[in-house]
C-alpha positions in Angstrom: 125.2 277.7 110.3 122.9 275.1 111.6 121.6 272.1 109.4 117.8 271.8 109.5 116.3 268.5 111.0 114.0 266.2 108.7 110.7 266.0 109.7 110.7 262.3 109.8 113.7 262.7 112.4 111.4 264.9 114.4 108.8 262.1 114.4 111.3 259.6 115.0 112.8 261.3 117.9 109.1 262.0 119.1 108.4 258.5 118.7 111.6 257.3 120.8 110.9 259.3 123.7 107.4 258.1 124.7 107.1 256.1 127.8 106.3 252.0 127.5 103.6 252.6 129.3 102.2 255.0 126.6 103.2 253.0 123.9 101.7 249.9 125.2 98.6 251.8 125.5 98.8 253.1 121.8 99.3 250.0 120.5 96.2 248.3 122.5 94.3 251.3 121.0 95.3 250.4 117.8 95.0 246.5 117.7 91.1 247.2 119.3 90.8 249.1 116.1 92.0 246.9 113.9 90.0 244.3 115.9 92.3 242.6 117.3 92.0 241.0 120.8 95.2 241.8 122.7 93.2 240.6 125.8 92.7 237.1 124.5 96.1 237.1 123.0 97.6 237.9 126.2 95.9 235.1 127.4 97.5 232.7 125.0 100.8 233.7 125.1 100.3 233.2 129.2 98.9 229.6 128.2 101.7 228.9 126.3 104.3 229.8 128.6 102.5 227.5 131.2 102.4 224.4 129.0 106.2 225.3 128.3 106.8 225.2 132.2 104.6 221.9 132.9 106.5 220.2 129.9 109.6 221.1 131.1 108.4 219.5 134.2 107.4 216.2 133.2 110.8 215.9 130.8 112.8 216.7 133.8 111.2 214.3 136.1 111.0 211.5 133.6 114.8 212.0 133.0 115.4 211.9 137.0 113.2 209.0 137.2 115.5 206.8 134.5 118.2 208.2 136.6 117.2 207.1 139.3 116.5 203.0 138.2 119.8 203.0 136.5 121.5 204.0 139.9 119.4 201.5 141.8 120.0 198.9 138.9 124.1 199.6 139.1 123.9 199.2 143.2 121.8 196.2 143.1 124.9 194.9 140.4 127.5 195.9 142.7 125.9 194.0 145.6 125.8 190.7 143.2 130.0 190.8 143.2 132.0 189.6 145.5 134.4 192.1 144.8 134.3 195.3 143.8 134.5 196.1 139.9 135.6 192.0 139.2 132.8 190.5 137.3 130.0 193.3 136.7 128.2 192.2 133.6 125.0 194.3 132.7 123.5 192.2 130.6 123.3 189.0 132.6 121.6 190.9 135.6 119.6 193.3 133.6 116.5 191.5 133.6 
C-alpha cells in the first residue's frame, strides 16, 4: 500500500525544482515588495568586491616593493665585502 506524501513535501519538492532563473526573479519580486532595492544592493556588493580587488592590489605591491629594497639593500652589502659571506653586517651598512 502506498504512503501518502505531506503536503509541505509537495511544496518542498515544488520549491526545489524551480529554475535559478525563476527564483531569482521571485525573490526580486518579493524584495521590490518589501521595498527593498536589490538594484542598489547589487551595486554595493559590486563596489565592495572592487575595493576588495584594489586593496588587494596596493598590499601586494607594497609588499613587492619592501621586497624589492631589501634585495637591492642585500646586493649593495654583498658588493661592500671582499669576499663572499666574510663580514656582512646589516647594521653598519643599513643606513
Amino acid at each position: 500500500m502506498a504512503t501518502r506524501r505531506a503536503k509541505a513535501d509537495e511544496s518542498n519538492a515544488s520549491i526545489a525544482n524551480i529554475s535559478r532563473t525563476r527564483r531569482a526573479q521571485l525573490v526580486a519580486e518579493f524584495e521590490g515588495e518589501l521595498g527593498i532595492d536589490y538594484k542598489a544592493r547589487a551595486k554595493a556588493a559590486e563596489a565592495e568586491r572592487l575595493w576588495q580587488i584594489r586593496k588587494t592590489f596596493i598590499v601586494w605591491t607594497v609588499a613587492l616593493i619592501f621586497f624589492a629594497v631589501a634585495c637591492q639593500k642585500l646586493w649593495v652589502m654583498g658588493q661592500d665585502v671582499d669576499q663572499p659571506f666574510s663580514a656582512i653586517n646589516p647594521i653598519e651598512s643599513w643606513f
